[in-house]
C-alpha positions in Angstrom: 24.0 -126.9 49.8 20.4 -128.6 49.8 19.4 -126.2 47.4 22.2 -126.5 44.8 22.3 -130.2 45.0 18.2 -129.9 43.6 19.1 -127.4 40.9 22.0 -129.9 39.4 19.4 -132.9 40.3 16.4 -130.9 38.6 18.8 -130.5 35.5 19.5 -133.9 35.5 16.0 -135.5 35.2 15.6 -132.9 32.0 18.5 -134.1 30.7 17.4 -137.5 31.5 14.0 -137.1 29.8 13.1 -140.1 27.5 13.9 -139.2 23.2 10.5 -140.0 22.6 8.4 -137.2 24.1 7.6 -133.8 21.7 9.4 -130.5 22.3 7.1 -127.4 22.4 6.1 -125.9 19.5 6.8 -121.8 19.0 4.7 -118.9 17.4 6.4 -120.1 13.6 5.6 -123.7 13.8 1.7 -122.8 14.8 1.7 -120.3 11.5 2.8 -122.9 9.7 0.5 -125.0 10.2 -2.2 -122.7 10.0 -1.0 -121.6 6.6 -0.3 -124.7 4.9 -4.1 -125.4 3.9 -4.5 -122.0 3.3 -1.8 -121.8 0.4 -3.4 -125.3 -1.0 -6.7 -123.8 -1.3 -5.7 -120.2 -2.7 -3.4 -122.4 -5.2 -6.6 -123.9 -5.8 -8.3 -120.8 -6.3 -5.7 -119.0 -8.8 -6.2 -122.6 -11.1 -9.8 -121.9 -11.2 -9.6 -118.5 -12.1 -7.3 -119.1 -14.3 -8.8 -122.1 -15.9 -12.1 -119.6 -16.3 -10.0 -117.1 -17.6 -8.4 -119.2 -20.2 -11.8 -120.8 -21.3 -13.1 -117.6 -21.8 -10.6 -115.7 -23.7 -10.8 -118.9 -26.1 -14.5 -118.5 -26.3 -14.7 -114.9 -26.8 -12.0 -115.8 -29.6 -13.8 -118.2 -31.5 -17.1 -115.9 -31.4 -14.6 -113.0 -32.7 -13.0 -115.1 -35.2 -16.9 -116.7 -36.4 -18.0 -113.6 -36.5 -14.9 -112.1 -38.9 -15.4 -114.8 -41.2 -19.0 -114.6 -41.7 -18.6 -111.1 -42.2 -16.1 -112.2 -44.5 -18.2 -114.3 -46.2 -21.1 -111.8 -46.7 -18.5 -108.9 -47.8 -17.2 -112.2 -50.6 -21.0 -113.0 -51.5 -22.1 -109.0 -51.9 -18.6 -108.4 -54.3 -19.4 -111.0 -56.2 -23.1 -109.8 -56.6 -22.2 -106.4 -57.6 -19.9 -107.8 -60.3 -22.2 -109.8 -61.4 -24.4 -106.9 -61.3 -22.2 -104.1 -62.4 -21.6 -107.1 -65.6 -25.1 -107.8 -66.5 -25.3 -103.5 -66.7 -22.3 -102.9 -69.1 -23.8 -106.2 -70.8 -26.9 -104.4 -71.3 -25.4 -101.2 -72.1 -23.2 -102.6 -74.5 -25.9 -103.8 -76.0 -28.0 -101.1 -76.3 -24.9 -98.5 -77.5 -24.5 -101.6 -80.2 -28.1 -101.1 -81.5 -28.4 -97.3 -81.0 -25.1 -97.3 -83.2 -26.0 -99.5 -85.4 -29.8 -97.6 -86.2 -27.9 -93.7 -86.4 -25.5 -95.4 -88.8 -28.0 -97.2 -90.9 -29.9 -94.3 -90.9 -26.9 -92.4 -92.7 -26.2 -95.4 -95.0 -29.6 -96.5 -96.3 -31.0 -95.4 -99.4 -33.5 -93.0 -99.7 -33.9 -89.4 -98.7 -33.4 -87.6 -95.8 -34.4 -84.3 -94.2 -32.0 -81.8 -92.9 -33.5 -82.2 -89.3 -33.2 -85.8 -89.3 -29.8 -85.5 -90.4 -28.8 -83.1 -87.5 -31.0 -85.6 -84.9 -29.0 -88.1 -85.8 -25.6 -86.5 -85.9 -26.4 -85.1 -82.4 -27.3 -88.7 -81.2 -24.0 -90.1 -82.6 -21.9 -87.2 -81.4 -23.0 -87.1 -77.8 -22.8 -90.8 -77.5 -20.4 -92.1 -79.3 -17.1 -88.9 -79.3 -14.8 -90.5 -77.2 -15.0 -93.3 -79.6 -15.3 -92.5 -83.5 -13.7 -89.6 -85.6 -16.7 -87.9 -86.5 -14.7 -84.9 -88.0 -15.8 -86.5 -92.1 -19.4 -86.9 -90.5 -19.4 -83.1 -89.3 -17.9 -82.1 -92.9 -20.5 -84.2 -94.9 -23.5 -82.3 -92.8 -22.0 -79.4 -93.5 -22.2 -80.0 -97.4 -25.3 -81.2 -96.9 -27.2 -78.6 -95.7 -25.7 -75.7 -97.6 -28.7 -75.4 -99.7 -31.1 -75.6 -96.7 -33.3 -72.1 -96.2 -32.8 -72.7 -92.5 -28.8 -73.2 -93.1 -27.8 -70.1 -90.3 -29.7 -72.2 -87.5 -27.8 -76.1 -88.9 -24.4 -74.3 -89.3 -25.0 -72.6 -85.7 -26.5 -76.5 -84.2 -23.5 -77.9 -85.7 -20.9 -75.2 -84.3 -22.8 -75.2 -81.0 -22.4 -79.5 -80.8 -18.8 -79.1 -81.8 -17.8 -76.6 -79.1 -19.9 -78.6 -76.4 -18.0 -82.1 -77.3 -14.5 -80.0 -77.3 -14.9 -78.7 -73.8 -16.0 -81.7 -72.4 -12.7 -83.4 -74.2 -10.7 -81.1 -72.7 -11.8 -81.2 -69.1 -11.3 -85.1 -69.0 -7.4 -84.3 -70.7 -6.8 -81.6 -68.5 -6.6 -83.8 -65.6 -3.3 -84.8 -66.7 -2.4 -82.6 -69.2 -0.3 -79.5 -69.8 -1.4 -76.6 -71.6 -1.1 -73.4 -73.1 -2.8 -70.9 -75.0 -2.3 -68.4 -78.2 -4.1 -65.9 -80.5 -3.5 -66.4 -83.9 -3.0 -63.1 -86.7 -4.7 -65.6 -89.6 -4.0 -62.2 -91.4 -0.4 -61.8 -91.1 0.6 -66.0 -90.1 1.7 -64.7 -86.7 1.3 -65.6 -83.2 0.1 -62.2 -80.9 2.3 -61.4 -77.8 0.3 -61.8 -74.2 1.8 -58.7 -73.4 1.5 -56.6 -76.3 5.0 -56.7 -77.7 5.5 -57.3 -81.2 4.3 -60.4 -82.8 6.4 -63.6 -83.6 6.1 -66.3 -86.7 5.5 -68.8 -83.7 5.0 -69.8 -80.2 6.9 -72.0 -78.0 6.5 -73.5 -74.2 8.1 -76.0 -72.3 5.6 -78.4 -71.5 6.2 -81.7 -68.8 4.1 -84.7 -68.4 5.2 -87.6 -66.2 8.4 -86.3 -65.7 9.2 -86.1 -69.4 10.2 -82.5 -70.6 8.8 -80.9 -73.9 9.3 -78.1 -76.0 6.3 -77.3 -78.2 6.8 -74.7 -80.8 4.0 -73.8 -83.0 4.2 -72.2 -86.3 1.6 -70.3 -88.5 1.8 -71.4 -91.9 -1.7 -70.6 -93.8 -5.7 -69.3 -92.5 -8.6 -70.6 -94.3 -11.4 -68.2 -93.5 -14.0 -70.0 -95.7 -13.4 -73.7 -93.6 -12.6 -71.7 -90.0 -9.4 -74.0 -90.6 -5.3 -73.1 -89.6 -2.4 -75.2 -91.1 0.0 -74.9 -88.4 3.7 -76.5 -88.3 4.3 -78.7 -84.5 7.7 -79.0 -83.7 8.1 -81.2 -80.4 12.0 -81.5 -79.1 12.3 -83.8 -75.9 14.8 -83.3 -73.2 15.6 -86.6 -71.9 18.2 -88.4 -69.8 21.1 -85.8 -71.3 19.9 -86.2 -75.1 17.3 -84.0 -77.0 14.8 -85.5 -80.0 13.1 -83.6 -82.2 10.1 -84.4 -84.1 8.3 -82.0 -86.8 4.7 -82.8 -88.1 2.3 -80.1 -89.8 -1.3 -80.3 -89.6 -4.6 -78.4 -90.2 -6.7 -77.5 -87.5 -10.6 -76.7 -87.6 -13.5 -77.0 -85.5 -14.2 -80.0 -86.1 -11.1 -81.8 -85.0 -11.5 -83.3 -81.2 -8.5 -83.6 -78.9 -9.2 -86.9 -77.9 -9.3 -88.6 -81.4 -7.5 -86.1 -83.4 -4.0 -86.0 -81.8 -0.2 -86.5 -82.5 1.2 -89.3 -80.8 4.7 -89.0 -79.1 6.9 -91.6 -77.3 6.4 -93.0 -73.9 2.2 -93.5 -74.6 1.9 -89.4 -74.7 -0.3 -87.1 -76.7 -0.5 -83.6 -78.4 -3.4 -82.0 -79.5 -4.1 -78.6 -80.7 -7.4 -77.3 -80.4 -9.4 -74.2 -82.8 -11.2 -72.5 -79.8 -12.4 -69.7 -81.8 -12.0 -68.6 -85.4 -13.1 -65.1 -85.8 -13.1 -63.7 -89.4 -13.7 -60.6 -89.3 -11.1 -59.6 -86.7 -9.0 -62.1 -88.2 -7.7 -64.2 -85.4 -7.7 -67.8 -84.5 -7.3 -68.8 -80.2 -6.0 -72.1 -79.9 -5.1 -74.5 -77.0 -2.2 -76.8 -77.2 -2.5 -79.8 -74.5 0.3 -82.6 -74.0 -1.4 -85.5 -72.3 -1.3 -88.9 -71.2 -2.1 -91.6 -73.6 -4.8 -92.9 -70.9 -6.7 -89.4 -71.6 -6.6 -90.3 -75.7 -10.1 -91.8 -77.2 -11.2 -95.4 -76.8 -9.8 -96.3 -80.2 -6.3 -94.6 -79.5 -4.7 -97.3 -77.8 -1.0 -97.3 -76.9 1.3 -100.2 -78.7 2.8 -103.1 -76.7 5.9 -102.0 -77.0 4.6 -99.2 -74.7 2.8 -101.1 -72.3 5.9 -103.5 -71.7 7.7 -100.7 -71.2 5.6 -98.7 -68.4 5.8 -102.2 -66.7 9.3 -102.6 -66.8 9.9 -99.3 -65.3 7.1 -99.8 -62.5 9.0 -103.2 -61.7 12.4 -101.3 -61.8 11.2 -98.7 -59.3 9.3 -101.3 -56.8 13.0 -103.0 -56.6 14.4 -99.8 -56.5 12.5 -99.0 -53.4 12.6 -102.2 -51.6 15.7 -102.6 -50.3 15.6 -98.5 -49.6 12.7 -99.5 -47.6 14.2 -102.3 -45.8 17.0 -100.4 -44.7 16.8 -99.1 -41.0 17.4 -95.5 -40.8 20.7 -94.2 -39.2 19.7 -92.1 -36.3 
């Protein structure tokens, strides 16, 4: 009885302990207080770090972004230079093609007489420098004239033949680029056209011939052989396939070795070109190779420039296709 009357009086002094005094503390009231300075100083750290991380990625950025521009500046400052170079050089070469003309033609002109040699030194000059820009064809005729009573005529007519063929080839690998071509042998005998494959001959020759997308037929006809001037009169007839509607065109024209692709040409629609070309002439066989080249205008000689009419109209259809392909392009693609 003693004993249980101190257990109820022990519970009653805790009972009756003043409001005042501080419970214990546990295991998760010591770890938070142990942890609380802690997280102030690693938030402390992580704004440093972050702070030096940020500074540096900004100064790493403006060193990239210095950098870029003066490389951007020096890559401005050397274009400009070589235009200004590249400039000055076609200035200077302008200037000297304008003299260098201006001497070989004076030199043709001027009164007084002239040798043979000189004559074929200065037609060689001309020719080599200036065929992609002048029809030299009359000069290459007068020569000829010229030296017909020469005791060395065999070696000019041979010089002349020789600069002809060298001018023609190079023509002909600049149009070729861009160009569609065929070949034929001649009968300047007979006015046919020989078959590649030995059947009988024809009066002419015909091939489909495409360039940008436009579709040609070329038909060539053999209409008279002069052996005397290596020259063929030959009849072009040029129908054109296009959007469901054909044209056809005629035109006849002589052909000799001194005609040039590049200068001496038919012009066709659409800023296009036909040439036909006297590879060989041989007379005593009696046959004539030609090459017959549809081209791009682009390809033609300095002086053959395409009309306005043409121009306006390659930009039209560039502009028509780039809004063509726009909205093609913006369009996702179904999957």
């Amino acid at each position: 009885m003693a004993e249980t009357r101190r257990d109820h009086r022990g519970e009653n002094d805790r009972e009756d302990e003043p409001p005042g005094k501080t419970p214990a503390r546990d295991s998760w009231d010591k770890l938070g207080i142990i942890l609380q300075p802690v997280g102030g100083l690693l938030t402390a750290i992580a704004v440093a770090i972050l702070g030096f991380w940020t500074s540096s990625y900004l100064r790493e950025r403006e060193q990239h972004e210095a950098a870029l521009r003066e490389r951007l500046q020096m890559s401005e400052t050397n274009s400009r230079l070589y235009s200004e170079l590249t400039s000055k050089r076609e200035e200077s070469e302008s200037a000297l093609r304008k003299d260098m003309f201006a001497s070989i033609i004076n030199s043709f002109l001027r009164e007084g007489p002239a040798t043979p040699e000189q004559k074929m030194l200065n037609l060689e000059l001309l020719v080599y420098n200036f065929h992609e820009s002048l029809n030299l064809k009359p000069l290459f005729v007068h020569i000829e004239r010229e030296i017909k009573g020469s005791p060395r005529r065999t070696e000019y007519v041979t010089r002349l033949e020789q600069v002809a063929s060298e001018v023609t080839k190079k023509q002909m690998l600049v149009i070729e680029e861009g160009a569609q071509t065929f070949d034929a042998t001649m009968n300047t005998k007979k006015l046919s056209f020989l078959a590649p494959d030995g059947e009988a001959e024809a009066p002419f020759v015909a091939k489909d011939l495409e360039v940008e997308g436009i579709r040609r037929n070329v038909r060539i006809e053999a209409l008279r052989a002069d052996p005397e001037t290596q020259q063929i009169q030959v009849r072009v007839t040029i129908r054109t396939i296009e959007k469901g509607s054909a044209d056809t065109t005629s035109t006849e024209l002589w052909v000799g070795r001194f005609d040039f692709p590049m200068i001496d040409n038919t012009r066709l629609p659409h800023d296009q070109r036909l040439a036909v070309v006297l590879n060989n002439f041989d007379v005593r066989r009696g046959v004539a190779d030609i090459t017959v080249a549809c081209f791009p205008g682009k390809y033609a000689g300095l002086r053959e420039k395409p009309y306005y009419d043409e121009v306006l109209a390659k930009l039209l259809a560039v502009n028509r296709v780039a809004g063509d392909a726009g909205p093609a392009a913006a369009k996702p693609s179904a999957k």
